[in-house]
SERO-4910 file (N, C-alpha, C, O; in steps of 0.05 Angstrom, whole numbers):
BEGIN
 pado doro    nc1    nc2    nc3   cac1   cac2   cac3    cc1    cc2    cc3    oc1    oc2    oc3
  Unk    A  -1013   1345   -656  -1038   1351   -642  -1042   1329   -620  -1037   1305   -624
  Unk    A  -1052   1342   -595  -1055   1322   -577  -1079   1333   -561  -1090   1354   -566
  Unk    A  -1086   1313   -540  -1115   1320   -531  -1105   1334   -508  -1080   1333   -505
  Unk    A  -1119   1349   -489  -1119   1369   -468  -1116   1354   -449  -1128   1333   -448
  Unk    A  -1095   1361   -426  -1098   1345   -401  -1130   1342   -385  -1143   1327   -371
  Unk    A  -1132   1367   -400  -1161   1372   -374  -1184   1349   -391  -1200   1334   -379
  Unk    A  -1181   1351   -414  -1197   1319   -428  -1196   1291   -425  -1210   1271   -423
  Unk    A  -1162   1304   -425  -1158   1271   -416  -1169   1261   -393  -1179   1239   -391
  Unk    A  -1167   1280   -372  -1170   1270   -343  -1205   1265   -334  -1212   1251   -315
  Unk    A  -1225   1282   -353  -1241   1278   -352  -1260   1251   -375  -1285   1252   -372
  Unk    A  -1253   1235   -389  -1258   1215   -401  -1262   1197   -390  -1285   1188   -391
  Unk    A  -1236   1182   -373  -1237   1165   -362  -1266   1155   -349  -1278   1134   -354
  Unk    A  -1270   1173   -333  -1293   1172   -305  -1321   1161   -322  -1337   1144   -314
  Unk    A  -1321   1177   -348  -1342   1184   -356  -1339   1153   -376  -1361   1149   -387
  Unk    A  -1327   1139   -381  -1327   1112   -391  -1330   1090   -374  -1342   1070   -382
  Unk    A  -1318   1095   -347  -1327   1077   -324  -1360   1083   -322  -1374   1064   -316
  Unk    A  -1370   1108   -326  -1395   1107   -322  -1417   1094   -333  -1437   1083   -323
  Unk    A  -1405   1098   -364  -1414   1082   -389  -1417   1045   -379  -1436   1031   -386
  Unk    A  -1396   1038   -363  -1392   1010   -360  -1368    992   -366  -1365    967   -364
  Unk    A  -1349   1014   -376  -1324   1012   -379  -1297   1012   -364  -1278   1028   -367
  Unk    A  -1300    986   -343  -1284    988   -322  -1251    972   -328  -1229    977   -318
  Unk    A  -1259    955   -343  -1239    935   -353  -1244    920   -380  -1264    913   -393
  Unk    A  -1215    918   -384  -1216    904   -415  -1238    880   -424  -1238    858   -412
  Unk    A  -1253    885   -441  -1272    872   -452  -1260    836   -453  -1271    817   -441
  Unk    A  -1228    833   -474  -1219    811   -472  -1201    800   -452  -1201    775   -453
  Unk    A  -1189    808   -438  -1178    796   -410  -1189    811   -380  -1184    807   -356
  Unk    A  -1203    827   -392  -1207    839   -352  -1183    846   -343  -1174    836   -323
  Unk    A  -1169    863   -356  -1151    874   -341  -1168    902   -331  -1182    915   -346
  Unk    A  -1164    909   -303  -1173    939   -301  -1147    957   -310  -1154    979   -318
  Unk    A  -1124    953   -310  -1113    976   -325  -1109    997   -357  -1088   1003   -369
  Unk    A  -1134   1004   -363  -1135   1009   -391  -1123   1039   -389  -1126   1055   -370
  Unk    A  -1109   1042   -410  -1095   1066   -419  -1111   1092   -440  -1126   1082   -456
  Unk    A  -1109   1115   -442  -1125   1129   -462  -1097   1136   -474  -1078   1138   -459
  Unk    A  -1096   1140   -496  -1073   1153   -513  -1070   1179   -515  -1092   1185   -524
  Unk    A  -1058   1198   -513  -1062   1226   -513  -1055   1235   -545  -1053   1258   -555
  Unk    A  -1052   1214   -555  -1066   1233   -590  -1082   1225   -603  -1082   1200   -603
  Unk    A  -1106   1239   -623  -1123   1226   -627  -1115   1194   -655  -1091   1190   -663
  Unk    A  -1131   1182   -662  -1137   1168   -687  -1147   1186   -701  -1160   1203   -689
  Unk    A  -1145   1186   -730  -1165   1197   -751  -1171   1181   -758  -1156   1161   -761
  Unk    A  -1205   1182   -765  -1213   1159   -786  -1220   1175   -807  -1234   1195   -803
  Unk    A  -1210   1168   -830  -1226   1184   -851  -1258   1172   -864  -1260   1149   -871
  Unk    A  -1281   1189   -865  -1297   1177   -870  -1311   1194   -897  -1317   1218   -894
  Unk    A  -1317   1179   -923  -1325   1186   -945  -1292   1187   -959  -1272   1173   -956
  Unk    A  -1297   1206   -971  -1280   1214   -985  -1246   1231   -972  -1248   1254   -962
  Unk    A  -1235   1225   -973  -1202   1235   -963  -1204   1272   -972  -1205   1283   -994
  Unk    A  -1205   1278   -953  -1196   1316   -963  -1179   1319   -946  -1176   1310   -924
  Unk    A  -1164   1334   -962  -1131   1342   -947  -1144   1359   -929  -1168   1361   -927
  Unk    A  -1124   1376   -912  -1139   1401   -882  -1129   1426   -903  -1112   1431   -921
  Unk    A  -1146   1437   -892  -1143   1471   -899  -1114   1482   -895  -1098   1465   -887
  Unk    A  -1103   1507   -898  -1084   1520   -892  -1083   1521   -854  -1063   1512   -841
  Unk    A  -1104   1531   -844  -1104   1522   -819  -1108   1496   -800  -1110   1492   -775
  Unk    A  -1107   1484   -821  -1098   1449   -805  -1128   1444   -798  -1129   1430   -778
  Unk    A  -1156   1452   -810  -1179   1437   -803  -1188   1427   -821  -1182   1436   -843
  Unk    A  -1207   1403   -821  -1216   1388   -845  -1242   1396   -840  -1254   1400   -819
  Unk    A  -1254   1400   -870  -1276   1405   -874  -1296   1384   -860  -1286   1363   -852
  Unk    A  -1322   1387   -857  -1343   1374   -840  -1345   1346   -854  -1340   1339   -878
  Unk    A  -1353   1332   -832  -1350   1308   -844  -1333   1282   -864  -1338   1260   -873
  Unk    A  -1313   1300   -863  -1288   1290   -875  -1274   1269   -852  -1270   1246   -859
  Unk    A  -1267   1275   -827  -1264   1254   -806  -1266   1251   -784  -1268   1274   -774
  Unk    A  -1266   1241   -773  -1273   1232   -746  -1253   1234   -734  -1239   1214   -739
  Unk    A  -1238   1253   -713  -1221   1251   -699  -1232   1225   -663  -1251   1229   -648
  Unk    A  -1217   1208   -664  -1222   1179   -650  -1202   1183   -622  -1180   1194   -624
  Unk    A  -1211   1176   -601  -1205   1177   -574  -1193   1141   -578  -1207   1125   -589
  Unk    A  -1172   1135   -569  -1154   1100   -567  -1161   1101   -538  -1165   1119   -522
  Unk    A  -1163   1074   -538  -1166   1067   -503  -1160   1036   -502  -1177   1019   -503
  Unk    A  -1131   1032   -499  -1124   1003   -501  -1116    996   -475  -1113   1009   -454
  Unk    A  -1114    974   -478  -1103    950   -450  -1080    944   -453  -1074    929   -472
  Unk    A  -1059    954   -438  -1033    945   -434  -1026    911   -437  -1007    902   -451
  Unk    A  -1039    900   -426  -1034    880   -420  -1043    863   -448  -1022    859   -461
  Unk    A  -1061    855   -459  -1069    848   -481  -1065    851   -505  -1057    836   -523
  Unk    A  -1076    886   -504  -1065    901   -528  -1092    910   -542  -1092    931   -555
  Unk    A  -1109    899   -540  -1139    902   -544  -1147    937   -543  -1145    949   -521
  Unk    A  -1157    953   -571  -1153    977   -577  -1185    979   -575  -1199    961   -583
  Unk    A  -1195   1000   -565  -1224   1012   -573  -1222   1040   -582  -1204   1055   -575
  Unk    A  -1246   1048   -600  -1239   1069   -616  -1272   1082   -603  -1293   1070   -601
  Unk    A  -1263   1120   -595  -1284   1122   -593  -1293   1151   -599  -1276   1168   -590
  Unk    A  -1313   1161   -610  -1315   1185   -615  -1312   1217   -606  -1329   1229   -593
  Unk    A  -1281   1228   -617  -1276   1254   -591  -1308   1268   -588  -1317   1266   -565
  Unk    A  -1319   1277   -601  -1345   1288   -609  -1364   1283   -584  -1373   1302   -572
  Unk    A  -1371   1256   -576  -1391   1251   -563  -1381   1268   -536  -1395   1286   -527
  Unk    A  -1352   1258   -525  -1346   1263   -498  -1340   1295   -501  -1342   1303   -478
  Unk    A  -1334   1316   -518  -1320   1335   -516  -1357   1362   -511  -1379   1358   -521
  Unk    A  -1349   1381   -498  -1374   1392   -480  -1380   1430   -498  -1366   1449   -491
  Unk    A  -1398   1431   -515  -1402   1454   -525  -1383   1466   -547  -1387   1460   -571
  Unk    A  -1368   1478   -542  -1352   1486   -563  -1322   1484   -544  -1308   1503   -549
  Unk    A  -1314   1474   -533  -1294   1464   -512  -1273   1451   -533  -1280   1435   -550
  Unk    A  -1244   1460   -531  -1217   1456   -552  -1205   1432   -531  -1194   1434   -509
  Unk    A  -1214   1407   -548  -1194   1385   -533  -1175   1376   -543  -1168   1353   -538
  Unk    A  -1157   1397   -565  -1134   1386   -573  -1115   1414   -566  -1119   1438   -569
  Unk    A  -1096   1401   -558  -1071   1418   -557  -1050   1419   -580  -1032   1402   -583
  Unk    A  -1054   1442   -595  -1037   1441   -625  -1008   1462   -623   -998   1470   -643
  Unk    A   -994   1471   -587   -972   1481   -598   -952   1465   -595   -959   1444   -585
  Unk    A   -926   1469   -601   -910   1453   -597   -901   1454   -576   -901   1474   -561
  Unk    A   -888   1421   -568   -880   1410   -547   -909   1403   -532   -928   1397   -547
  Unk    A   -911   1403   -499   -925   1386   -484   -939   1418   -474   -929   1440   -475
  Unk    A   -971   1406   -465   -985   1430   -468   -978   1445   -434   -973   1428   -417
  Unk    A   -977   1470   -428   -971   1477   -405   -984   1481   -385  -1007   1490   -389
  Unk    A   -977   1478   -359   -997   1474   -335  -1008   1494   -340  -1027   1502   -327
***
């Protein structure tokens, strides 16, 4: 599973807006987003359904946004940035298509 180009490309902007221009511990401006998510599991661990979704509140799928240079990782909620009922993961195989 990986996140949507069209997400990816829209995050960024919307973190610079936030105040997120450069790495917190060196000021590098080159920060990277990862194009797959983190899970955090939160409560209790439930395996995913037959169709690969986890019941509510079981976890947090996490947006990475590290600094090359440092290495310095921030973790941040797909949920907040993702818009209505909008699919920001790409689940077929290989790389998702233009």
């Amino acid at each position: 599973m990986r996140f949507t180009r069209q997400f990816l490309s829209e995050v960024p902007p919307q973190l610079r807006q936030l105040g997120l221009a450069a790495c917190p511990v060196c000021h590098s401006s080159s920060l990277d987003t990862f194009d797959m998510p983190a899970i955090l599991p939160v409560g209790e661990v439930v395996r995913p359904d037959e169709k690969g979704d986890f019941a509510d509140g079981t976890v947090l799928f996490m947006l990475v946004v590290g600094c090359p240079l440092c290495g310095h990782s921030m973790l941040f909620d797909v949920a907040r940035f993702a818009r209505g009922d909008e699919d920001v993961f790409w689940r077929g195989p290989g790389d998702e298509p233009y």
